[in-house]
N, C-alpha and C positions, 0 to 999 in steps of 0.2 A: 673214485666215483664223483670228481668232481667235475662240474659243465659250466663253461665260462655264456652266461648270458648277456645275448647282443640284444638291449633296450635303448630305445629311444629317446628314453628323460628318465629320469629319476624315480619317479611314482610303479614305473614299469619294471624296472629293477626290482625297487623293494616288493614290490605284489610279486615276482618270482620267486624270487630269496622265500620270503613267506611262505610262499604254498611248499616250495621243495621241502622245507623246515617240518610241515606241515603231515607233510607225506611220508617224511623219515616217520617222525614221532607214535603216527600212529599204527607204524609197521610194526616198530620198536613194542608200542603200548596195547596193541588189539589183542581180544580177547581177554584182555584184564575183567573181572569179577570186579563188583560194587559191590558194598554191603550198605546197612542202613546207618543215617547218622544218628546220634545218639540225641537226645533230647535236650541235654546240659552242651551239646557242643554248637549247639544250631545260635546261641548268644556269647559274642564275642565281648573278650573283658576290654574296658574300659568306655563301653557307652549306654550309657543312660540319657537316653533320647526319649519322651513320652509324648503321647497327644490326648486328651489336652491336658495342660498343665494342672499342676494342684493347683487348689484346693480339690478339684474334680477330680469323678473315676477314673486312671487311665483306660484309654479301651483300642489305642495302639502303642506300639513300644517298636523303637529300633533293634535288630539285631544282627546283622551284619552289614559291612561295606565292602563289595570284592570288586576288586582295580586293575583285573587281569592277572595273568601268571603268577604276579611277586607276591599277591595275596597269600600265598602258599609259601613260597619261598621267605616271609617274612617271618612265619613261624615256624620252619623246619627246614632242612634241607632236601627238597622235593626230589620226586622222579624228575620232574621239570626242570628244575633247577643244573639237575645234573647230563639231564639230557643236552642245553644249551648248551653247557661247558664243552661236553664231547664235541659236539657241532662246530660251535666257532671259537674257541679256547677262549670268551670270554666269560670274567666269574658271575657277570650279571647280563643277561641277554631276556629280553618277552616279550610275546607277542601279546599287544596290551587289545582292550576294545578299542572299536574306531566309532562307528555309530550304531552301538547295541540299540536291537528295536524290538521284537519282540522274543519272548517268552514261554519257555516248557519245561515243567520241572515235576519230578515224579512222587514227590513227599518224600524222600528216603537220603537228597543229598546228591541227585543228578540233574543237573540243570542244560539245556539247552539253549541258547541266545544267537539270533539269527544277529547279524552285522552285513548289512548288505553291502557298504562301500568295501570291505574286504571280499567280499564275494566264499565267506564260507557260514560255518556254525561251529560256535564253539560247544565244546560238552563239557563241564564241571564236576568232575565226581568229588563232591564234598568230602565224605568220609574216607576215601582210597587217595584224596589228596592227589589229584589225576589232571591230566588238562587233553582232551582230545580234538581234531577238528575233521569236520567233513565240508569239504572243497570240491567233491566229485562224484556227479552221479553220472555212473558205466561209463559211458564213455563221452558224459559231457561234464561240462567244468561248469558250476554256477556261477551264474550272473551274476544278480542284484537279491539274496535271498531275504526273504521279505516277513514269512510269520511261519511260525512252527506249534505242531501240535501233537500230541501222545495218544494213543489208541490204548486199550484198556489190556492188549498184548506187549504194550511196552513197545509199537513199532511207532516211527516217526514221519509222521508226515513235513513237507517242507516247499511252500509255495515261493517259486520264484519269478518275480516281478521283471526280469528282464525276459528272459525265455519263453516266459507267460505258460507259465509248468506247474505243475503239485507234482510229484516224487514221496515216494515211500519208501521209508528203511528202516530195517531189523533193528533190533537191539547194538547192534555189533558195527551200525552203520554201513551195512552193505546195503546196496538197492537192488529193491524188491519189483518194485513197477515203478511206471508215471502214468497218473490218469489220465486219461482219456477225455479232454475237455470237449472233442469235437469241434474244434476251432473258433468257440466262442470265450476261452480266457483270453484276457489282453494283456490287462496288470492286476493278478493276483496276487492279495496284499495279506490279510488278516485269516487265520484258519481254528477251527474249533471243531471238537469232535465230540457227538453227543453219548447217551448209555447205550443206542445200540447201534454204536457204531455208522452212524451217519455222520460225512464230514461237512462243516459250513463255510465253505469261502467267500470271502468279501473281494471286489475284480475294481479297482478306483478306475480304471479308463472304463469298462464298462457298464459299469455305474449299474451294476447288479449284483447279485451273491446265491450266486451256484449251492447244489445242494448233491452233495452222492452219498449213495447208498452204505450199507455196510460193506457190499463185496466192492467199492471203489467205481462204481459208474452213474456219470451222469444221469442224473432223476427227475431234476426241476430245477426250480428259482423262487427264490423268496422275492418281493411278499405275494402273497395271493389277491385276488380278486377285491375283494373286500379292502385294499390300500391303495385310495385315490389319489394318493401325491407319489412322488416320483423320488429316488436318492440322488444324492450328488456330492461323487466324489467317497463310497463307503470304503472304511481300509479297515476296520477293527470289528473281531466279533467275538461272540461268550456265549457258552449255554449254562442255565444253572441247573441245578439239581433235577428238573421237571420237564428238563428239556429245551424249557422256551431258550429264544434268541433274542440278544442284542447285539443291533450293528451301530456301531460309530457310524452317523452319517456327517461327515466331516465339514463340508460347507454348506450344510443344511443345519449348523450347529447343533444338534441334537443325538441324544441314544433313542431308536426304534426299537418296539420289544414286540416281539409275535408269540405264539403260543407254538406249541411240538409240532401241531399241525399246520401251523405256517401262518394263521390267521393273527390278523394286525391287532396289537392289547393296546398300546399304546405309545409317546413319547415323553423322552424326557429332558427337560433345558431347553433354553434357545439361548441366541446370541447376547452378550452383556458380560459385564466387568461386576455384578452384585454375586454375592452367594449361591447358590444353584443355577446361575448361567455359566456359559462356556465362552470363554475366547478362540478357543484350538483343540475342542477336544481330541484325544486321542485314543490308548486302549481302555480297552473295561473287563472287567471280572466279576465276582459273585461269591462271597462268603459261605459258611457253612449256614447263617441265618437268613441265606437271600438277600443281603444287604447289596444295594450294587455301587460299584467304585469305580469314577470317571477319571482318566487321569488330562490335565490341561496342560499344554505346551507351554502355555504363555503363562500361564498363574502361578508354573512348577510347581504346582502341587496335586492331589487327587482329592475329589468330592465323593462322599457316600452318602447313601439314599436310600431309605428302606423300600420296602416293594410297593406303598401308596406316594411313594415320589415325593418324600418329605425329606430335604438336606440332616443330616445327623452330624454331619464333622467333617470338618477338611482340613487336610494335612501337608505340612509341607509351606515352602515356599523355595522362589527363588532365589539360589545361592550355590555355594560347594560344600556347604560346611554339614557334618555328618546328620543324615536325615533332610539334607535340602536336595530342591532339584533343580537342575538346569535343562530346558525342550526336552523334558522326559514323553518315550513314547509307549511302547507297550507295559500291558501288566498281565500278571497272574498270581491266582492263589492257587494254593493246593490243598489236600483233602487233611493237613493240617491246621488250616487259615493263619500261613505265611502269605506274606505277601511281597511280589517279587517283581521290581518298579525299575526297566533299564532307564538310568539315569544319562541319557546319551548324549550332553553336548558335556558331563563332567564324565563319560567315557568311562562308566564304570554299573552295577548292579546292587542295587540295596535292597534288600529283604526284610520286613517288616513285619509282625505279627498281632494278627487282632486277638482282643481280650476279651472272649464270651465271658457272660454273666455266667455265673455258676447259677444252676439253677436250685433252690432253696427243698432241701426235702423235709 
């Protein structure tokens, strides 16, 4: 079964080599069951990473760093591990991140990370210790995949920026549809899906953010009437608990917040090197207490801000070293308040988790 591939340079090779890799794997691996990970296994031994430092509260803590494949293979001898071997009879073989960008993760130990210059999305099954990839919708190959997001049936949504597509798929990674943009996506960047199933896309060449429905068709556009300035350049978006929206608007240095009904609440940051400005913003997320969390390219680190737009802590700096970041771009939390930061020029994902106050009874 082997097909000697005719490429032109190098890059073209290894992106074939890959996807076939790719394609074995997940013939090999589909249909595998997940279960949930356990709550002692979500903190990996030896780091103790806090923010901020003692004397103070902590009220983030590091807890994992996953560096592709070998992250498994370093503590056990994976399916992965052994998959390689079969493959290319070598004992160490992986297909590492390239430039993980955004983020979807189920609370249970399934992670999704879109990596656009490989043109797939990796899936991480934490606790089945699993590595799977989807490179193919029906009968088109992704492009440049750009943000991904979970529906509350566990299907996957996945906006590709070269195609200028959304794509939906099962659980199992089969595709289900592509919506229906009506030929107004361009570059479909950032995706977000609300409690009833409305999805929020952020479009950077069109310098808008589409809005569809639960059954998957175009509806509208944020912002409404009522929002007299204009976006430029939005790639990132979040809903919190209530619905409302936040879009990264990227070269307008700032996060826009609307309400469920699309109406403009307000902004937050502008441009600057001080504490609650932005150099680069990128993605954003939303805690269990509405806290909201900027992540900066440039600052490598993320800012949080409670809902009157007051800084609370920022985390992180530029670096490799465990808990630092290098041009990190997407985030997500999940209904844990892990927090899940592609750290994408050190090519790898760090998860993080916030320390609610216990509340005093």
């Amino acid at each position: 079964m082997h097909k000697k591939a005719e490429t032109h340079n190098v890059c073209v090779h290894v992106r074939t080599v890959l996807l076939l890799c790719c394609f074995l794997f997940a013939l090999l691996t589909s249909g595998c069951s997940s279960t949930k990970l356990s709550d002692a296994a979500w903190q990996d031994e030896g780091l103790n990473v806090i923010w901020p430092p003692p004397p103070e509260r902590a009220r983030i803590k590091l807890l994992k760093i996953i560096n592709g494949p070998r992250y498994f293979a370093e503590s056990s001898r994976s399916t992965m591990g052994k998959f390689f071997e079969f493959i290319t009879g070598a004992q160490e073989t992986n297909i590492d991140f390239y430039t993980p960008q955004c983020i979807a993760a189920d609370g249970n130990g399934v992670i999704y990370i879109a990596d656009p210059s490989v043109g797939l999305i990796h899936k991480y099954d934490l606790a089945a210790k699993e590595v799977q990839y989807i490179f193919q919708a029906g009968d088109k190959r992704l492009g440049s995949p750009a943000g991904v997001a979970l529906d509350a049936e566990g299907n996957l949504y996945v906006t590709d920026a070269m195609l200028a597509a959304v794509f939906k798929f099962d659980p199992d990674g089969k595709l289900l549809s592509e919506l229906n943009g009506k030929g107004k996506l361009q570059r479909p960047a950032g995706i977000a899906v609300t409690s009833k199933g409305s999805k929020v896309v952020a479009d950077i060449l069109a310098d808008k953010v589409f809005i569809f429905d639960k059954n998957d068709l175009l509806v509208g556009e944020l912002p409404g009437p009522d929002f007299t300035e204009s976006f430029n350049r939005p790639a990132y978006v979040a809903v919190d608990k209530l619905d409302n929206v936040y879009v990264t608007d990227t070269m307008n240095f700032t996060v826009r917040i609307f309400d469920a009904n699309g109406k403009y609440i307000r902004s937050q940051g502008q441009i600057g090197d001080a504490p609650g400005s932005f150099a680069r913003p990128k993605g954003v997320a939303l805690d269990s207490d509405q806290n909201m969390y900027v992540l900066d390219s440039i600052f490598g680190n993320f800012q949080i801000f409670d809902q009157k737009g007051r800084l609370l802590l920022y985390v992180s700096q530029e670096g490799s070293r465990p808990g630092e970041l290098m041009l990190p771009s997407g985030i997500f939390i999940d209904k844990g308040d892990r927090i899940y930061v592609a750290d994408t020029f050190n090519h790898r994902i760090q998860i993080y988790q916030y320390l609610k106050e216990k509340v005093q009874k």
